[in-house]
C-alpha positions in Angstrom: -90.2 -110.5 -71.2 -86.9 -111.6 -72.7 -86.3 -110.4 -76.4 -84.4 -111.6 -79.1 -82.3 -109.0 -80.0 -82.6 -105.2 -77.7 -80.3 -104.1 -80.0 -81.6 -101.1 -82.3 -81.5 -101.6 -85.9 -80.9 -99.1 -89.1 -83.8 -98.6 -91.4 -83.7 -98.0 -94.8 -84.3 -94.0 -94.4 -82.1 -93.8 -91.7 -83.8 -94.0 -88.8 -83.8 -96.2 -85.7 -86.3 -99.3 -85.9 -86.5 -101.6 -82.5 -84.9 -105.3 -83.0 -87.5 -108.1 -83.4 -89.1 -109.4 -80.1 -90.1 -113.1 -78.7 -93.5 -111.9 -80.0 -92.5 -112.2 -83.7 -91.9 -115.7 -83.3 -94.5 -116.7 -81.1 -98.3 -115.3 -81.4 -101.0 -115.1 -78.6 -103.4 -117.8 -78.3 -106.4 -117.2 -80.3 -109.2 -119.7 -81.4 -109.8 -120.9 -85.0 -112.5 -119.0 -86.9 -116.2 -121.5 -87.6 -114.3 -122.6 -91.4 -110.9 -122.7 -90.1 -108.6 -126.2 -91.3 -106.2 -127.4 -89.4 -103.0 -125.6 -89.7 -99.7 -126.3 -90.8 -98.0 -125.1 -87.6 -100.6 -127.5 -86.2 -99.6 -130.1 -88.6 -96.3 -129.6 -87.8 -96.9 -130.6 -84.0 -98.7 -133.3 -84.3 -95.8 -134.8 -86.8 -93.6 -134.6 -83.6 -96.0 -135.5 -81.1 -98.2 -138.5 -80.7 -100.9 -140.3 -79.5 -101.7 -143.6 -78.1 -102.9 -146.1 -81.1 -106.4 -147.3 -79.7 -105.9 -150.9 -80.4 -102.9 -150.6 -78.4 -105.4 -150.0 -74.8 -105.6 -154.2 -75.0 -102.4 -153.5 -73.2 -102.5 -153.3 -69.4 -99.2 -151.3 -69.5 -98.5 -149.4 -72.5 -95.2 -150.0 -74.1 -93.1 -147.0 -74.4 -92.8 -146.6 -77.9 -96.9 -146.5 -77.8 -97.4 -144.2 -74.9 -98.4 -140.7 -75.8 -96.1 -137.8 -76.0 -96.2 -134.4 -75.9 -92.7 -132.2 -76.1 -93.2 -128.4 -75.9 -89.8 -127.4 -76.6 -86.7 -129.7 -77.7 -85.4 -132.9 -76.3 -82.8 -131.5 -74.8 -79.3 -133.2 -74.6 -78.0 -134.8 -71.6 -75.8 -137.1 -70.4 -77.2 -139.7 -67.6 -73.6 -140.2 -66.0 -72.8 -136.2 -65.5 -76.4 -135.2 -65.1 -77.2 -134.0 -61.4 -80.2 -132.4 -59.8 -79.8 -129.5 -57.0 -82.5 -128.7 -54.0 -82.7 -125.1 -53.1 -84.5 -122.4 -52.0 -86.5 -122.1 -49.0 -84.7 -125.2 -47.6 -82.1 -125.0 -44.6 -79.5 -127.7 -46.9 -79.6 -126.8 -50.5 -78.0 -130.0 -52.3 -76.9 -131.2 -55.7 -77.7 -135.0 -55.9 -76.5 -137.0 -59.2 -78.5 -140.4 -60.8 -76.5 -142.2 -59.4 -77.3 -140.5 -55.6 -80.5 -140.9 -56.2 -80.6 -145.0 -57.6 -79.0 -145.7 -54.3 -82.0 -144.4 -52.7 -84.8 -146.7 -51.6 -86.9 -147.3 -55.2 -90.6 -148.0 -55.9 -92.4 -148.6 -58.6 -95.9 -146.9 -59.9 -98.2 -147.7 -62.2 -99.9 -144.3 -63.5 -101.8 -143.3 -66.4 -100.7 -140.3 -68.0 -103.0 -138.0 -69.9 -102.4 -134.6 -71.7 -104.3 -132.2 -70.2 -105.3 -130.6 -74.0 -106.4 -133.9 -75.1 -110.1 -133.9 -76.9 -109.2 -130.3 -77.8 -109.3 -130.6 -81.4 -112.6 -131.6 -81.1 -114.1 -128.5 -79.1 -116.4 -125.4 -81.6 -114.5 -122.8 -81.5 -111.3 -124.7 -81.5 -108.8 -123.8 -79.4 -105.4 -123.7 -81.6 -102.5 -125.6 -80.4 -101.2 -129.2 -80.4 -104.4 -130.8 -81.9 -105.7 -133.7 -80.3 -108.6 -135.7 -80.4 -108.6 -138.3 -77.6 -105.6 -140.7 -78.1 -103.2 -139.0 -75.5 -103.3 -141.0 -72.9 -100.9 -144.1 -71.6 -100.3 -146.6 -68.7 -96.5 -146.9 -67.9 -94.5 -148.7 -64.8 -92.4 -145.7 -63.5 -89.8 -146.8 -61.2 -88.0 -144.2 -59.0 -87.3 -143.0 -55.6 -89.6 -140.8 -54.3 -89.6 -137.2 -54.0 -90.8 -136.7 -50.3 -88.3 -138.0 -48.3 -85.6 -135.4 -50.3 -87.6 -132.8 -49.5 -87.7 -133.4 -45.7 -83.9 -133.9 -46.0 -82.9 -130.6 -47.5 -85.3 -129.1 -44.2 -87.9 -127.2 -45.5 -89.0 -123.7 -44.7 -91.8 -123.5 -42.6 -93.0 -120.6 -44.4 -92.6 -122.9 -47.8 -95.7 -122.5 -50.8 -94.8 -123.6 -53.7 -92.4 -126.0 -54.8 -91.0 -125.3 -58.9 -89.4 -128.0 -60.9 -87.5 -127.0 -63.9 -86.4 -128.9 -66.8 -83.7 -128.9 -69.5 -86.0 -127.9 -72.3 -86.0 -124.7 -73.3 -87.7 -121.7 -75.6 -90.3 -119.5 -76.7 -94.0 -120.0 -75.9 -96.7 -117.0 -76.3 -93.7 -114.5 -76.9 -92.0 -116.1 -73.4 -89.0 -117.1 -73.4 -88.1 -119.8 -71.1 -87.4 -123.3 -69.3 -90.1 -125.6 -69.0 -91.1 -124.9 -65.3 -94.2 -126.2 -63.3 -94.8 -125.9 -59.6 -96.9 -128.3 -57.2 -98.1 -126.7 -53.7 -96.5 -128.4 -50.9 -98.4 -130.7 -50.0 -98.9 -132.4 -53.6 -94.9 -132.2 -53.9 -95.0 -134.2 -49.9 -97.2 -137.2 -51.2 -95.4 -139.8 -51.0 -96.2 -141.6 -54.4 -94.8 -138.6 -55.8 -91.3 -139.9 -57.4 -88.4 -139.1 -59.2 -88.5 -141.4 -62.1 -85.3 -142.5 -63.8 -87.3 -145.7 -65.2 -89.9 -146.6 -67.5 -91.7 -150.1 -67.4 -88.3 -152.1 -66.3 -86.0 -149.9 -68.4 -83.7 -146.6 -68.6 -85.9 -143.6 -69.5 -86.2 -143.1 -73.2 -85.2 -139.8 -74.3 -88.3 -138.3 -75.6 -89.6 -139.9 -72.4 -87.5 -137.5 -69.9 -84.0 -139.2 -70.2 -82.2 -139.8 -67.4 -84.8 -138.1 -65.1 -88.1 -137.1 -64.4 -91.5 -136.2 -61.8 -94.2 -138.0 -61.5 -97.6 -136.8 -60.3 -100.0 -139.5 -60.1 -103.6 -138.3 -60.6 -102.2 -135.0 -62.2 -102.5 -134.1 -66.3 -99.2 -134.5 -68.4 -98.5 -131.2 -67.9 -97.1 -131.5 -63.9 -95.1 -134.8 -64.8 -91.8 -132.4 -65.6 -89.7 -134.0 -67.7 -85.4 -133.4 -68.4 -85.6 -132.6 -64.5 -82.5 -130.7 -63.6 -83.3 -128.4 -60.3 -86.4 -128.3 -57.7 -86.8 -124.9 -55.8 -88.6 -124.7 -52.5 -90.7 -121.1 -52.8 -92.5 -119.1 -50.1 -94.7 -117.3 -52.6 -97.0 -119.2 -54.8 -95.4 -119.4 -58.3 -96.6 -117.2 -61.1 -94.2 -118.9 -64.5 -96.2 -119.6 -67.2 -96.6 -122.9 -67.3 -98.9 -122.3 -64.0 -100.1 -118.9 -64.3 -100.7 -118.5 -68.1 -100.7 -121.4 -70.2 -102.5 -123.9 -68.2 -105.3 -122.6 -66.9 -109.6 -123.0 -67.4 -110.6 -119.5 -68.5 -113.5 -118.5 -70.5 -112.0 -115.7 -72.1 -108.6 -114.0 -72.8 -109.1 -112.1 -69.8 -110.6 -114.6 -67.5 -107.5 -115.3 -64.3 -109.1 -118.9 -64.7 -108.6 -121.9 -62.5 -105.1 -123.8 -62.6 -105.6 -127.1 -64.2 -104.3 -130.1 -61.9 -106.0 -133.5 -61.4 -107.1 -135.7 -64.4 -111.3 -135.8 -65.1 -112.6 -139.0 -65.0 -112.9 -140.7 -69.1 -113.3 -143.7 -70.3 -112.0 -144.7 -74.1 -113.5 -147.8 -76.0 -110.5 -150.0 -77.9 -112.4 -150.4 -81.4 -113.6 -153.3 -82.9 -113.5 -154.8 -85.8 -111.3 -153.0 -87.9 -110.8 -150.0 -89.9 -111.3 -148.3 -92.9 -107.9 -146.3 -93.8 -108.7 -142.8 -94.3 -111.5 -142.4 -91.8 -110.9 -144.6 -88.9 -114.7 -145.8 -89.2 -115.0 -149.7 -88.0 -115.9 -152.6 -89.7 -117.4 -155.4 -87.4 -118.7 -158.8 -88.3 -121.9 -159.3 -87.0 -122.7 -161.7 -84.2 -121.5 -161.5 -80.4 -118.5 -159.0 -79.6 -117.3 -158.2 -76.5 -116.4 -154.2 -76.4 -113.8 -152.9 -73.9 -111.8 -150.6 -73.0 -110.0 -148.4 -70.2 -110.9 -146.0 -68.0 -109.6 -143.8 -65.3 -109.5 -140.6 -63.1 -107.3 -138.5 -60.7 -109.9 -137.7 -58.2 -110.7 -141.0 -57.3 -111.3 -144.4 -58.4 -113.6 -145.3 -61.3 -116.6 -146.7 -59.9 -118.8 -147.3 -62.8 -118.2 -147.6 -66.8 -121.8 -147.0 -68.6 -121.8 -148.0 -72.8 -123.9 -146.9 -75.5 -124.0 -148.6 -79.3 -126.7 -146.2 -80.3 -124.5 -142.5 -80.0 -126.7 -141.7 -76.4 -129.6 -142.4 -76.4 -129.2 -145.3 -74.4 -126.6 -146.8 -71.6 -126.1 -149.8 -70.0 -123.6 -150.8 -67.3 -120.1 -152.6 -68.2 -118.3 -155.0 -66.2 -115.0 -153.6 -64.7 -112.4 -155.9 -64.2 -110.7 -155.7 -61.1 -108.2 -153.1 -60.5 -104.5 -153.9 -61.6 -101.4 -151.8 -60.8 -103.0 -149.6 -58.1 -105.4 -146.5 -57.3 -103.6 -144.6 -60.4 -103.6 -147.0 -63.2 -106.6 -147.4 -65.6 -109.1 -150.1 -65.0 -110.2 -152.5 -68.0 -113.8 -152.8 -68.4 -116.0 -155.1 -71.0 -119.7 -155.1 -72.3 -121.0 -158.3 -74.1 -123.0 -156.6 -77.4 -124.6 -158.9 -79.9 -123.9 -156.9 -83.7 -126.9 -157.1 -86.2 -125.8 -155.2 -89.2 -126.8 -151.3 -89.5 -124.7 -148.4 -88.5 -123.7 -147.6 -84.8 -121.7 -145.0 -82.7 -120.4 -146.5 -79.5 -119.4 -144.7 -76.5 -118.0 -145.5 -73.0 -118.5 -143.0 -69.8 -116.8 -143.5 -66.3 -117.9 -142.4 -63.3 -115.4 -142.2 -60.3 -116.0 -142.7 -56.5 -116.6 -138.3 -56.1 -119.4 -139.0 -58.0 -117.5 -137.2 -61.4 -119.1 -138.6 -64.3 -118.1 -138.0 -67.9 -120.3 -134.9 -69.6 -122.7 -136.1 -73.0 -122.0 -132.3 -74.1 -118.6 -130.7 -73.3 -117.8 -127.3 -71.2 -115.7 -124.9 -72.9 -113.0 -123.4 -72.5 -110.2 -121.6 -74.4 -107.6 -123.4 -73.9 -109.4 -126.5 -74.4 -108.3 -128.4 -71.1 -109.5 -131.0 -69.0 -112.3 -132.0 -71.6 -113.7 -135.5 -71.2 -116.2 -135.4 -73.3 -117.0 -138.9 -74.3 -116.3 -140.8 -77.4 -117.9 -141.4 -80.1 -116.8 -145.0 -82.6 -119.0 -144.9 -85.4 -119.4 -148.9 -87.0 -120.9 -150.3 -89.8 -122.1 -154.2 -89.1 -122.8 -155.1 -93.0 -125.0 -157.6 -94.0 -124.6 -161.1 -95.2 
């Protein structure tokens, strides 16, 4: 572990104290105690990062500005016309290839829905504490980019090859660790060929809290894989333990639990509320009379098959129409339930169910980092009378 300062320092009585370590600025993970608030640390990251504005799923590709964002370190400063990428490792032609390399490349464009992998977490007992989401971060973007297989192939890869780690710009402390945002896909996930190098986003230059100039994207995967401020890929033949995939994003039980690496995106579906809101709460107003509720829904395993609704918080469900799909296999899908309001007081909920027969759970698994929870939503209206 790297430390701040290895230096030794004087005490007061003359003796030699040990400099501060990475640990002093960054604690273990740890869960919130039954009574525990939301914390200012806490407060602090959501300030910076942010979700997807419900109303705004009416939109089959979310505009940038609206698309959810997570940054774990910085945004890190680059310039698009000097910044280059280099291939190495287990490859028989390492290579450094610039933007500009790679727009001359054959480009495609993919539509994919991005979702953080800790989103819902704010809503797990015991809580987990970290960047406190509820269910808003999620988005639908056009990424246009040349894709990553092809490279690969080019730079000759090692037939003993594992792992393959991408690295970005972005760079600090995390758990006591100091370090560059790094995340590794297994071979075969980096050799699928939708996999891309991304250097647009929906018809325009990448924003730079979006990954400006470049970025991957995993379609199917959780946020957390879709590296962004890409500056090096490195073909491994072990599997690779950094602690973006070995520590941090994992499904344990337990401090001590090796858990299960997090990957593909569970199935979930979200409802756009209607009517409109109260300030404070978020609670919906609705006119009564006939209202058509929709929303979006989506997986990484496989395609969403079914959408099921309830107005009455579970105890009943009926099946929603899905509209058919737009933008391809790894976009959401829009889907609509005709409800007639009568006034009274209602929770509506959406769940999906995708073709591996993944449905979204009524009562969510735990776990401590609070990952891959799709737990379903719950939109509490009030139809008033008169």
């Amino acid at each position: 572990m790297t430390t701040l300062d290895d230096r030794t320092t004087s005490r007061p009585d003359g003796a030699e104290a040990s400099g501060p370590t990475l640990a002093d600025v960054s604690g273990p993970s740890r869960l919130a105690a039954p009574d525990e608030a939301i914390s200012a640390d806490e407060l602090q990251l959501a300030a910076r990062n942010h979700g997807l504005p419900l109303e705004a799923l009416r939109y089959d590709v979310t505009p940038a500005g609206l698309h959810y964002l997570l940054i774990h370190y910085d945004i890190p400063e680059l310039d698009p016309a000097t910044h280059a990428l280099t291939i190495g490792g287990a490859v028989e032609r390492p290579s450094t290839v610039t933007l500009a390399d790679l727009r001359e490349r054959p480009s495609v464009t993919h539509r994919v829905t991005l979702e953080c992998a800790g989103n819902g977490r704010a809503l797990l007992h015991p809580r987990p504490v970290s960047q406190p989401w509820l269910v808003e971060a999620v988005g639908n973007a056009e990424w246009t980019g040349t894709p990553l297989a092809p490279l690969l192939r080019e730079a000759g890869l090692g037939a003993d090859a594992v792992d393959v780690v991408f690295t970005g710009a972005d760079h600090g402390v995390e758990r006591g660790v100091e370090q560059d945002y790094q995340r590794a896909l297994p071979i075969a996930d980096a050799l699928r060929e939708e996999v891309l190098l991304a250097y647009e986003m929906n018809g325009a230059p990448l924003l730079p809290q979006h990954g400006a100039p470049l970025r991957l994207i995993v379609p199917g995967w959780y946020g957390m894989a879709h590296v962004k401020w890409l500056q090096s890929i490195d073909v491994r033949t072990t599997p690779f333990d950094g602690y973006q995939n070995a520590v941090a994003y994992r499904l344990r039980q337990n401090a001590d639990d090796p858990g299960e690496a997090v990957t593909r995106i569970e199935p979930r579906a979200l409802v756009r509320p209607p009517g409109f809101p109260d300030f404070m709460t978020r609670r919906r107003v609705l006119r009564a009379g006939p209202c058509t509720v929709d929303g979006r829904a989506w997986s990484g395993h496989a395609p969403v098959v079914t959408v099921e609704v309830s107005v009455d918080d579970g105890a009943s469900w009926a099946l929603a129409e899905l509209d058919p799909p737009a933008g391809g296999e790894f976009a959401w899908r829009r889907w609509r339930y005709e409800w007639t309001a009568t006034p009274g007081r209602y929770v509506l909920s959406a769940r999906a169910t995708d073709a591996s027969g993944r449905t979204q759970p009524v009562e969510q698994p735990w776990n401590r980092g609070g990952f891959a929870n799709n737990l379903v939503q719950r939109v509490e209206v009030v139809v008033p009378a008169g």
